[in-house]
NUVO-370440 format. One line per 2 residues: for each residue x negated, y negated, z negated of N, C-alpha, C. Coordinates in Angstrom, 2 decimals, padded with zeros to 5 digits. Layout:
residues N
X,Y,Z,X,Y,Z,X,Y,Z; ...
This chain:
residues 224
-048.57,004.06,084.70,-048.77,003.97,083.25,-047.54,003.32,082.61; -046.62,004.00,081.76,-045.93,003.49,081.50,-046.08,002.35,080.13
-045.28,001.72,079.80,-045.69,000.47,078.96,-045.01,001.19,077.50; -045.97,001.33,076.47,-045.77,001.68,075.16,-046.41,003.24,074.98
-046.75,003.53,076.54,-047.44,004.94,076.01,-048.74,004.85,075.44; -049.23,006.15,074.89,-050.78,006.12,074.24,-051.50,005.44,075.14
-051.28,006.12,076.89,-052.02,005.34,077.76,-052.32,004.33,077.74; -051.35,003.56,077.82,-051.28,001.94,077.52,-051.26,001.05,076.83
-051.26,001.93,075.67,-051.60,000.65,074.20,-052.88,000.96,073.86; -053.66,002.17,074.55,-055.17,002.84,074.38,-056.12,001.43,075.11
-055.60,001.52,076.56,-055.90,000.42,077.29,-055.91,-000.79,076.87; -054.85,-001.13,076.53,-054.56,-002.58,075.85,-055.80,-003.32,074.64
-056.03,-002.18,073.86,-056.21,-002.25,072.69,-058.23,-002.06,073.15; -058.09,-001.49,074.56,-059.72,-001.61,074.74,-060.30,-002.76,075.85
-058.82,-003.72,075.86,-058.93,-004.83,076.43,-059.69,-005.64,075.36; -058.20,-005.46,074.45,-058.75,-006.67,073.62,-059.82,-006.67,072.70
-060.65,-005.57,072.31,-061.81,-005.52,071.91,-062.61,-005.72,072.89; -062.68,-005.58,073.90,-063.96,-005.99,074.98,-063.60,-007.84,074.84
-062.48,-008.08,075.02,-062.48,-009.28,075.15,-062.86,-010.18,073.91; -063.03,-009.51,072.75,-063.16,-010.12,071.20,-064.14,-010.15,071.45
-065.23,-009.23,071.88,-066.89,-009.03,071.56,-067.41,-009.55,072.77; -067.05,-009.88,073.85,-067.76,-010.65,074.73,-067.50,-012.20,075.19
-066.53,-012.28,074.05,-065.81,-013.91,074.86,-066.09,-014.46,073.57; -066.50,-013.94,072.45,-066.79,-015.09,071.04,-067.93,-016.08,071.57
-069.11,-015.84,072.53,-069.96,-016.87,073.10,-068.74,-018.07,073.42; -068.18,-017.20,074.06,-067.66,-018.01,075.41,-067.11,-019.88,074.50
-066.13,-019.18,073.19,-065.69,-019.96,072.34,-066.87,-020.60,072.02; -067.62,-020.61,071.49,-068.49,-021.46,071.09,-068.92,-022.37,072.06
-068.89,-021.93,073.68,-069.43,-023.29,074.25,-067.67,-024.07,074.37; -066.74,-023.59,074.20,-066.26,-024.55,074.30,-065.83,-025.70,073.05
-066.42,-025.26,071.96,-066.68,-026.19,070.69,-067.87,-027.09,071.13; -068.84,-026.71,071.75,-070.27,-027.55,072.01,-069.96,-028.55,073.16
-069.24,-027.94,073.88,-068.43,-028.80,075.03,-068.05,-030.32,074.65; -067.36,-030.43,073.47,-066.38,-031.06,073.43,-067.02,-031.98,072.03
-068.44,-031.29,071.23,-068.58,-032.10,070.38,-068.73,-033.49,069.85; -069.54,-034.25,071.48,-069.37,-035.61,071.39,-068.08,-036.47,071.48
-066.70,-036.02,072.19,-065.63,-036.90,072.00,-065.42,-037.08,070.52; -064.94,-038.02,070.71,-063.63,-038.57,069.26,-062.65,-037.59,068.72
-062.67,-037.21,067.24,-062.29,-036.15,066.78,-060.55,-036.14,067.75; -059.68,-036.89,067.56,-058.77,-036.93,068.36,-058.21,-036.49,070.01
-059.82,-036.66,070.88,-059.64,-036.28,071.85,-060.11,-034.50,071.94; -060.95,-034.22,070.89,-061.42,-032.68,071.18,-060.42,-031.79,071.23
-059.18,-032.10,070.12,-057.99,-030.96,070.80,-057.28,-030.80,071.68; -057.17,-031.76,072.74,-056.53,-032.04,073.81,-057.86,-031.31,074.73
-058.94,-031.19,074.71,-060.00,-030.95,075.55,-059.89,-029.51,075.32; -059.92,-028.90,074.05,-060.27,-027.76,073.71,-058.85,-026.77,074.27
-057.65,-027.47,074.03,-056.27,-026.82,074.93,-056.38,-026.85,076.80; -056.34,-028.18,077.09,-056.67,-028.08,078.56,-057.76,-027.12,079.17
-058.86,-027.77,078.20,-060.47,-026.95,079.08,-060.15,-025.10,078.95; -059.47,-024.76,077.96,-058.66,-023.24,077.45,-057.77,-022.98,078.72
-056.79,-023.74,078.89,-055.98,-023.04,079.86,-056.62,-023.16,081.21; -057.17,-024.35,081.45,-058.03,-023.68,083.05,-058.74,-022.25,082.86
-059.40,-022.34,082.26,-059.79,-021.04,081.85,-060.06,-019.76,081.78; -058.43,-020.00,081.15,-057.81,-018.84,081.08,-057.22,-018.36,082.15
-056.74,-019.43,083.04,-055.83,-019.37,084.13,-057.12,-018.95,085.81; -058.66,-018.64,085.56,-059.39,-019.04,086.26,-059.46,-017.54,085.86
-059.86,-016.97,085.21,-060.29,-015.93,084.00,-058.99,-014.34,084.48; -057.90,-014.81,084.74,-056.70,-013.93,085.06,-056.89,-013.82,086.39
-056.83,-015.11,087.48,-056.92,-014.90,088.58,-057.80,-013.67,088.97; -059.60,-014.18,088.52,-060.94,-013.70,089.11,-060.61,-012.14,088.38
-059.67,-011.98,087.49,-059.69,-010.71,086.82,-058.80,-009.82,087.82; -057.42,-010.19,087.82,-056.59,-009.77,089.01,-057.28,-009.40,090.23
-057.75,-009.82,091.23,-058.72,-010.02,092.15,-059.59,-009.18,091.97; -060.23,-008.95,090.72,-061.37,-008.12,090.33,-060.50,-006.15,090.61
-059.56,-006.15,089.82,-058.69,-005.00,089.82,-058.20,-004.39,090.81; -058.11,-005.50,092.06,-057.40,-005.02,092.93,-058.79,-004.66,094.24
-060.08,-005.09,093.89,-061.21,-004.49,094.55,-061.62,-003.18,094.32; -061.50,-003.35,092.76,-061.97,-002.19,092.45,-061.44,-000.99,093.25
-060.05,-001.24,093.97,-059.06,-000.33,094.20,-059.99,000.70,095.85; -060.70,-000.05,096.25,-062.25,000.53,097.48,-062.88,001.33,096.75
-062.95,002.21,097.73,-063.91,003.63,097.25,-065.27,002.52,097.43; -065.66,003.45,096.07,-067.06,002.97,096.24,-067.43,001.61,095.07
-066.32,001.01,094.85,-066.59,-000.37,094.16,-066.25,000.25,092.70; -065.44,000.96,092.66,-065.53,001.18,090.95,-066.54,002.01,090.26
-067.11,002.58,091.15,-068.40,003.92,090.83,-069.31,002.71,090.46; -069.61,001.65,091.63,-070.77,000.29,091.51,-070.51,-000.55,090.26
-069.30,-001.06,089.86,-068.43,-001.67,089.15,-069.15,-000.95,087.67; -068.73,000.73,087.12,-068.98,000.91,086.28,-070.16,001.30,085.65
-071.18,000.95,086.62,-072.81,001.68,086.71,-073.18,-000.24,086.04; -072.95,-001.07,086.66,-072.92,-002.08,086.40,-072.69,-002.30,084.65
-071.60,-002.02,084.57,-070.60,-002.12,083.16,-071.53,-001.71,082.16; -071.91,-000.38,082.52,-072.98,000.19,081.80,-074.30,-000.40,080.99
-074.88,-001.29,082.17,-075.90,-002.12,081.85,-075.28,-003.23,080.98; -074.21,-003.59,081.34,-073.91,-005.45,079.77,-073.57,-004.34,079.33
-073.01,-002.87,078.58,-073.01,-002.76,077.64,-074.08,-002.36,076.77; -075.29,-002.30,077.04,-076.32,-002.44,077.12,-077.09,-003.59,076.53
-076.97,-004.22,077.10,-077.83,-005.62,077.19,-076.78,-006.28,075.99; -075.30,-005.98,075.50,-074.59,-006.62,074.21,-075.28,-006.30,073.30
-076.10,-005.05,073.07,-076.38,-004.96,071.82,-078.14,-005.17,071.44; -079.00,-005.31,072.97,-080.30,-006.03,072.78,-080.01,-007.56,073.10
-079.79,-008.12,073.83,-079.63,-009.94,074.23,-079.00,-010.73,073.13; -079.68,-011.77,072.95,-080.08,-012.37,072.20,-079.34,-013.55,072.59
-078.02,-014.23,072.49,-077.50,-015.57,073.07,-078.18,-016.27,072.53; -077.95,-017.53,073.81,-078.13,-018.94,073.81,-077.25,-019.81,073.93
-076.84,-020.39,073.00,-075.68,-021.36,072.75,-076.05,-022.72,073.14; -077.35,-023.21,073.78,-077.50,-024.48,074.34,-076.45,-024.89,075.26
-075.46,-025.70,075.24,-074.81,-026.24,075.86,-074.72,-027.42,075.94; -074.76,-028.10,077.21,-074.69,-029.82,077.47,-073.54,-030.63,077.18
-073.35,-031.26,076.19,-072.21,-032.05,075.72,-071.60,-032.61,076.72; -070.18,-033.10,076.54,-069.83,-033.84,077.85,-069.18,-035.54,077.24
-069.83,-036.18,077.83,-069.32,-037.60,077.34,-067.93,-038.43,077.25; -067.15,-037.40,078.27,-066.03,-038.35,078.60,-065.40,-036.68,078.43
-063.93,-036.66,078.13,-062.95,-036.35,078.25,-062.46,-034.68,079.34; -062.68,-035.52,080.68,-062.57,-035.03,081.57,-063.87,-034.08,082.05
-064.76,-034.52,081.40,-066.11,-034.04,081.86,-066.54,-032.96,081.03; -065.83,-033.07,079.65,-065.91,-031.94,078.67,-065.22,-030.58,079.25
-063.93,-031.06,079.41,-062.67,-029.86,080.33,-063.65,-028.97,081.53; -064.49,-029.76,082.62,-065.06,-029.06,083.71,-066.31,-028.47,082.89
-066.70,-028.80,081.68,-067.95,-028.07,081.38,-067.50,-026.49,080.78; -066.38,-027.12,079.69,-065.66,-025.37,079.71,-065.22,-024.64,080.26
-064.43,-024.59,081.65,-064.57,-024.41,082.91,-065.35,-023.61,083.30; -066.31,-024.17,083.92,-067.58,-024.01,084.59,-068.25,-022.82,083.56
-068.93,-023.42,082.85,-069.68,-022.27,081.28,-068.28,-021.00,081.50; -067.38,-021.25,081.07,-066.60,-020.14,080.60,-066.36,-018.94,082.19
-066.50,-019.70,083.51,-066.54,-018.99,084.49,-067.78,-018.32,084.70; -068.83,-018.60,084.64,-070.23,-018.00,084.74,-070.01,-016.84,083.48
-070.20,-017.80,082.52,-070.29,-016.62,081.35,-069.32,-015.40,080.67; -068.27,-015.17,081.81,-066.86,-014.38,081.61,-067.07,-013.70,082.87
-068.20,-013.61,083.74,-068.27,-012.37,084.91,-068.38,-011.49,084.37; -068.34,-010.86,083.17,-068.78,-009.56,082.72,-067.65,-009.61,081.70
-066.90,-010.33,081.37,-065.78,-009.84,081.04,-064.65,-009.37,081.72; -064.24,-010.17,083.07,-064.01,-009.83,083.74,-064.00,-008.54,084.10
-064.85,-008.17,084.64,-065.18,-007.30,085.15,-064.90,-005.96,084.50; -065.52,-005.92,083.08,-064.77,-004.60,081.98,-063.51,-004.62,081.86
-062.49,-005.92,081.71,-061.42,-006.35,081.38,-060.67,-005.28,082.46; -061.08,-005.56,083.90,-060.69,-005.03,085.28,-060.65,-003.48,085.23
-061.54,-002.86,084.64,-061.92,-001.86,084.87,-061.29,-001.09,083.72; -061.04,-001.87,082.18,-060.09,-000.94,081.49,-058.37,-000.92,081.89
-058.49,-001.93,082.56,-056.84,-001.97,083.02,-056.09,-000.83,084.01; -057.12,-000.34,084.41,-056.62,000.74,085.32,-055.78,000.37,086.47
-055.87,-000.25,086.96,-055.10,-000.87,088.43,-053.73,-001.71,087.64; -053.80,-001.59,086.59,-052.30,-002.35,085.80,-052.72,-003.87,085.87
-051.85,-004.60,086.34,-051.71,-006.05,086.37,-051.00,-006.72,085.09; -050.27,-005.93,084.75,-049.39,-006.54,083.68,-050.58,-006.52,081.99
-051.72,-005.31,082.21,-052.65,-004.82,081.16,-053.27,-006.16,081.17; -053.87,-006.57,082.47,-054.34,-007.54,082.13,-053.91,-008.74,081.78
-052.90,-009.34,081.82,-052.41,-010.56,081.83,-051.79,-010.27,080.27; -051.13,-009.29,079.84,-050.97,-009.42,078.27,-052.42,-009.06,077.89
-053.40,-008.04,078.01,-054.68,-008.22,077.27,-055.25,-009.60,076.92; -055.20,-010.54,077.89,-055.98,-011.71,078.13,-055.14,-012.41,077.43
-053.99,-013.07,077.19,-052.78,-013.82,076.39,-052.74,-013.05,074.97; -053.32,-012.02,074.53,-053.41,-011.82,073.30,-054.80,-012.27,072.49
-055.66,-012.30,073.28,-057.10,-012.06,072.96,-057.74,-013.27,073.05; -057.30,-014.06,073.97,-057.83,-015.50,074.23,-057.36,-016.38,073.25
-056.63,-016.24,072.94,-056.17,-017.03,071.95,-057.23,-017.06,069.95; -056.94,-015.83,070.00,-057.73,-015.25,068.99,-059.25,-015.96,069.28
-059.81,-015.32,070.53,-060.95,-015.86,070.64,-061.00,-017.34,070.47; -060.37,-018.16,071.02,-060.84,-019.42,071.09,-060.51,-020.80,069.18
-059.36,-019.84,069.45,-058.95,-020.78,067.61,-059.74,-019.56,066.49; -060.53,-018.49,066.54,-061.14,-017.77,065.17,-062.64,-017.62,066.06
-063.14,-018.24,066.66,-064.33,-017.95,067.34,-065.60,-017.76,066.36; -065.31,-018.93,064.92,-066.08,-018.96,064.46,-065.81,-017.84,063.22
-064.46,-017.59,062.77,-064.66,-016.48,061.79,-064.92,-014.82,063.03; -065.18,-014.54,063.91,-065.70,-013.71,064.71,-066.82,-013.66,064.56
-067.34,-014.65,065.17,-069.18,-014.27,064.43,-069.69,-014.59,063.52; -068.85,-014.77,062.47,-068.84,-014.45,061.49,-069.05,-012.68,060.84
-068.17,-012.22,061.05,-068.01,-011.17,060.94,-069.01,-010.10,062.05; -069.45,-010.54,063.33,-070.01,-010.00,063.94,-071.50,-010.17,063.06
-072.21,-010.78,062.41,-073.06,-011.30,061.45,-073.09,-010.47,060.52; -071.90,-010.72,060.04,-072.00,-009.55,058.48,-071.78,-007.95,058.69
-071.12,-007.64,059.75,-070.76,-006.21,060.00,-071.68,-006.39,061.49; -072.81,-005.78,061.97,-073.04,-005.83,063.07,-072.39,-004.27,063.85
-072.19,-003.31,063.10,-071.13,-002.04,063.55,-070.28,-002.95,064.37; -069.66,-003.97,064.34,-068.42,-004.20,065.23,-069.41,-004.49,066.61
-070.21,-004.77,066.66,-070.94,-004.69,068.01,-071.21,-003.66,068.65; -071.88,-002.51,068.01,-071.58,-001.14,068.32,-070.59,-000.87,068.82
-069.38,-001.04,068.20,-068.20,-000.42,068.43,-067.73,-001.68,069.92; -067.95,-002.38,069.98,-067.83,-003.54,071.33,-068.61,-002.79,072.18
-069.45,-002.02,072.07,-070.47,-001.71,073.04,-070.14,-000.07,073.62; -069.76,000.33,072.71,-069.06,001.74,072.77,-067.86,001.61,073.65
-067.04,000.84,073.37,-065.74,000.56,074.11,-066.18,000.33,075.87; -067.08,-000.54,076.13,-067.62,-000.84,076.88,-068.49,000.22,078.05
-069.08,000.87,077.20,-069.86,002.23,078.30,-068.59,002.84,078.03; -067.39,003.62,077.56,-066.12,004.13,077.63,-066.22,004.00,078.96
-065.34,002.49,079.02,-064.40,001.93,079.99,-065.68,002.20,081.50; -066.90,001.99,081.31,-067.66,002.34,082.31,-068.02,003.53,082.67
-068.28,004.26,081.74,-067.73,005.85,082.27,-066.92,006.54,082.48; -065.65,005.74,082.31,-064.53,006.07,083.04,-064.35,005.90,084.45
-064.58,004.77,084.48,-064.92,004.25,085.60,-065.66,004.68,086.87; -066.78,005.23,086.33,-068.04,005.84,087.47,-067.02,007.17,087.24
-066.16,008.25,086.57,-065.91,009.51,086.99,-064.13,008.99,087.48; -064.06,008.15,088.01,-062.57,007.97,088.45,-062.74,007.17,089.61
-063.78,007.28,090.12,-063.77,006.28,091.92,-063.20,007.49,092.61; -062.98,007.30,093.46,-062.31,008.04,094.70,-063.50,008.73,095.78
-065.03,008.52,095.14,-066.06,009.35,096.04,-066.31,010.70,094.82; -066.13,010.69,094.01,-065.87,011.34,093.03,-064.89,012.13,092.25
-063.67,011.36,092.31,-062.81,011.89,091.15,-062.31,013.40,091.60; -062.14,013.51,093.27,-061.53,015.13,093.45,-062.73,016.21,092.39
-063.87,016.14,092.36,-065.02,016.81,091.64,-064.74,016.96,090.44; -064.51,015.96,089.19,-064.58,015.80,088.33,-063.03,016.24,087.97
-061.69,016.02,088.84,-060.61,016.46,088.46,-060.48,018.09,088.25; -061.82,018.55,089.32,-061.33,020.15,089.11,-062.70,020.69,087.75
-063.37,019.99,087.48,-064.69,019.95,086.25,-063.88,019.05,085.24; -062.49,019.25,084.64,-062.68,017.96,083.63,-063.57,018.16,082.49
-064.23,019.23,082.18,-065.02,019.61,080.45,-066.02,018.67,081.07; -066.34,018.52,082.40,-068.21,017.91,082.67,-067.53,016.40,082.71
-066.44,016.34,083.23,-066.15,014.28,083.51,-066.20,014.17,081.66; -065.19,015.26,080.71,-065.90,014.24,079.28,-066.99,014.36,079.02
-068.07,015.22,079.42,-069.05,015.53,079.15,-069.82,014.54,079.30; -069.79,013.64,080.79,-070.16,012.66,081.75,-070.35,011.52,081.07
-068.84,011.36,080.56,-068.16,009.95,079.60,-069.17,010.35,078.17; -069.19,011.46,077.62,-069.80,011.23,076.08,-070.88,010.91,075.99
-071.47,011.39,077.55,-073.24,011.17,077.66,-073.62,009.45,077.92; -072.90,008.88,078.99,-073.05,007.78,078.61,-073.00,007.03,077.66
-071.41,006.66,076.74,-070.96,006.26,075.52,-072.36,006.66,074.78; -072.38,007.13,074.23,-073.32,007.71,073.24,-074.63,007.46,073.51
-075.09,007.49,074.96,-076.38,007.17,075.12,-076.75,005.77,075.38; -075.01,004.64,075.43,-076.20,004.04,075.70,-076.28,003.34,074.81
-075.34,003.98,073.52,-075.72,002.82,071.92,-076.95,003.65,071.41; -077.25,004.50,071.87,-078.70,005.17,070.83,-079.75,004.26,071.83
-079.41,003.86,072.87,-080.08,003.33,073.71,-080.69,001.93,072.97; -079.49,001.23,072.88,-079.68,-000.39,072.50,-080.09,-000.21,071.25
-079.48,000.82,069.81,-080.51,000.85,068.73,-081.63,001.02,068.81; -082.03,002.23,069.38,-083.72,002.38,069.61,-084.58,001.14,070.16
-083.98,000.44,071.08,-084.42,-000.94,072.12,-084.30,-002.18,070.58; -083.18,-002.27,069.97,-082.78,-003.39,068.69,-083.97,-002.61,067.98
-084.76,-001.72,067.40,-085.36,-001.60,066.56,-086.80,-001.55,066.64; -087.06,-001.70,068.03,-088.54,-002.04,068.54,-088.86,-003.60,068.81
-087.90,-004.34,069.04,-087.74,-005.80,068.53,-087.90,-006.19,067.81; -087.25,-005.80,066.75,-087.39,-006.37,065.04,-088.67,-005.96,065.12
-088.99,-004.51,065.02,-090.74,-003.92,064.58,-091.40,-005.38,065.76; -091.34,-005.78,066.46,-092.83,-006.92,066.72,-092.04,-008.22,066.40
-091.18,-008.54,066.12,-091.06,-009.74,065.25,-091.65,-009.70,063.99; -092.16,-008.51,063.25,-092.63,-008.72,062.34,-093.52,-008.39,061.86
């Protein structure tokens, strides 16, 4: 993939929307993290507890990319993908997070929270990168940043426009139906069928946001 082609700014650009729409939680626990220190110490918490992080977040992502590279793990990988994109547009977060009293204790809680709750970023992150190492490490250095200093004008906007969730969720079964028609138990099939691999890709994409609307609108109907 060369760097500046459609390929790769297509990719890039479906990094950093997966990473906008699934890591705005992430930001918020690390504001909840950090709320009991002294206004003075929270930016030093909120930079450190960020770059472990981030630096935890690239590794497990790297690592993630280079598994995928086994027959068999990216077909599993994007069947997977499928379901959080799924579950983004019915699940319902929980922002309970345990304050941390001291300093140091705030840093391992963002950490910790941001590693649990970034397996599924990961993981899409991995899977739109296309075996590119470099996709991920600029996706993630563009996007993390954004996420963590506008976390709150994000859901913000995820609030007032809920389409940008859609469109987070769309990106998402994409990158996962790409995924399931590009493993290596598969792809010779689908390379000599390409009308059925988009066919494959539109049926997912498409089905599985009519999916989560139909599922979002039987919710509301017994909430009320």
């Amino acid at each position: 993939m060369d760097f500046f082609s459609i390929e790769f700014l297509q990719a890039l650009i479906s990094i950093i929307i997966i990473d906008l729409v699934l890591a705005g939680d992430n930001a918020i626990v690390i504001g909840l993290a950090a709320r009991n220190l002294p206004k003075d110490k929270q930016k030093s918490v909120i930079i450190w507890g960020t770059a472990g992080a981030v630096i935890i977040r690239v590794i497990a992502t790297l690592a993630v990319v280079w598994l995928l590279k086994i027959p068999g793990l990216l077909l599993a990988g994007g069947l997977l993908l499928i379901w959080i994109a799924y579950k983004l547009l019915i699940e319902e977060k929980d922002h309970e997070v345990q304050a941390a009293a001291s300093m140091w204790g705030a840093i391992q809680t963002i950490i910790i929270a941001d590693a649990v709750m970034g397996l599924d970023n990961v993981l899409a992150i991995a899977g739109a990168a296309h075996n590119n190492y470099v996709l991920v490490i600029l996706g993630l250095l563009i996007s993390v940043p954004i996420v963590v200093w506008g976390s709150t004008l994000i859901l913000k906007w995820i609030e007032r426009f809920p389409v940008i969730v859609y469109i987070g969720s769309g990106v998402l079964a994409y990158t996962a139906a790409k995924m399931v028609t590009e493993d290596n138990f598969v792809k010779a099939f689908f390379h000599e069928e390409p009308i059925l691999k988009w066919a494959v890709i539109l049926v997912i994409t498409v089905g599985v946001i009519l999916a989560g609307r139909y599922t979002k609108r039987k919710q509301a109907a017994r909430h009320t």
